[in-house]
Phi, psi and omega in degrees: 000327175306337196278329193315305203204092191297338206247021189263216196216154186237122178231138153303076211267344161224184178205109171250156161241134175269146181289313193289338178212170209266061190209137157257126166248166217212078171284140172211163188240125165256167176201164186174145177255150180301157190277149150078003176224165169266020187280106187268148159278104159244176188172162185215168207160187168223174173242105188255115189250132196259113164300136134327175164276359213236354161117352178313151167266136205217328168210158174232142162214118166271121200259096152206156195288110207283317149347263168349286161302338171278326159294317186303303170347285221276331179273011160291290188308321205272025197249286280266000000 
């Protein structure tokens, strides 16, 4: 994404801790302008980390709609 949206940015909109298991999640926001255009992209998600007993990071999954991002991709291009 840096060569894509030379200017963008990850702003952190939570930090959760789950009670039931040992997991954090982490919501963010991207944002950016298309390299050569004037189009920003934004779009959000999270990042969800599962802890071991030993304190560890043990799974990772970054959550966004993918769809999504692409379309927004694809309604750039077809502005050029």
């Amino acid at each position: 994404m840096a060569h894509a949206c030379p200017d963008y940015s990850f702003t952190r909109m939570g930090l959760y801790g789950e009670v039931t298991r040992r997991a954090v999640l982490v919501a963010w926001r991207f944002s950016g302008t298309l390299a050569g255009t004037d189009h920003r992209v934004e779009f959000h998600g999270d990042d969800r980390l599962e802890l071991g007993e030993d304190g560890l990071i043990h799974a990772y999954r970054c959550l966004y709609d993918y769809r999504f991002v692409l379309s927004r991709l694809s309604r750039a291009d077809g502005e050029k």
